[in-house]
Every structure is written in structure tokens, then in C-alpha cells.
N, C-alpha and C positions, 0 to 999 in steps of 0.2 A: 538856661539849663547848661550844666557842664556835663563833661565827660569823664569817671573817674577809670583809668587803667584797671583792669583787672589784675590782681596778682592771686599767687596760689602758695600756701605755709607749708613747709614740711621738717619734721622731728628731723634730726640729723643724731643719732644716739652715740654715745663715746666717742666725743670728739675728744682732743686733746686741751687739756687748761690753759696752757699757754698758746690757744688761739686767740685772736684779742676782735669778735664781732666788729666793736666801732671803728676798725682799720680797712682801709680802703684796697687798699694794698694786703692784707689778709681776705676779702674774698675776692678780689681780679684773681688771687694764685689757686683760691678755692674753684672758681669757673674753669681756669687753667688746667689743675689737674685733674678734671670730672671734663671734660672737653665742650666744657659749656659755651657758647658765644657771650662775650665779652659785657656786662650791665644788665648779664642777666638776674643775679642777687642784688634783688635792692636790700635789702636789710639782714642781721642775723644779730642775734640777742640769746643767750643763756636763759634758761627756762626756770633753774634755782637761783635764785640772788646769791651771787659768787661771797656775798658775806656771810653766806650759809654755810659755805663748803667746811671741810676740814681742812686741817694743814697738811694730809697728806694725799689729796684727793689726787688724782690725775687727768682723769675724763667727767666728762659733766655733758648732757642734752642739750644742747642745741636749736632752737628754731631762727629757720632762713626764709625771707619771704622771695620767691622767684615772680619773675615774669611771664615768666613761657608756662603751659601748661605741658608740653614734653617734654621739658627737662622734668619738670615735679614728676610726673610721670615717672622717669627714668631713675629719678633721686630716692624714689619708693624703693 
């Protein structure tokens, strides 16, 4: 038997387009300014497929999968 971590998803709504999810370095700054501890977003991925947007879109949804369940918490 394994053990799989638990993680918890939450919508992030009007984020800005030029965040770029598969950057590493784009959610450490996201933990950073939300006063998260450090590997706490393991993932974040765009909810429309950005070949959906229009060319003048600015903000798009967001989902970020956390670790912690107080941070999702607080991220509500």
C-alpha cells in the first residue's frame, strides 16, 4: 500500500493572463505574496484552454492545487 498526499483545489478567479501556472518561479512569488509557506502550491493550470481566450482577454480562472488545508481555507 502507498500513501498518496492529500491536496485540496481552489478556483483563483481573475487572475492576471500573463501569469504563466507551468512557472516555478510564478507560484514561489504566488505563496510569497499570499504569506504561504514555501511548496505549498503544488500545481496551477488555467481552467479555459488559453487557445480559447480572445486577444484581448486580460484575467482568466485559475485552479491551484495546495497542500495544506489552511491555506485552501484562507485562499476561499
Amino acid at each position: 500500500a502507498t500513501l498518496k498526499e492529500r491536496t485540496y483545489m481552489v478556483v483563483v478567479p481573475f487572475m492576471p493572463t500573463s501569469f504563466r501556472p507551468t512557472d516555478n518561479t510564478n507560484l514561489r512569488q504566488m505563496e510569497q505574496e499570499n504569506g504561504w509557506n514555501e511548496g505549498t502550491v503544488l500545481t496551477a493550470r488555467w481552467i479555459k484552454p488559453v487557445e480559447r481566450r480572445t486577444s484581448t482577454q486580460r484575467v482568466a480562472h485559475i485552479l491551484i492545487t495546495l497542500t495544506d488545508p489552511i491555506t485552501a481555507n484562507n485562499a476561499i
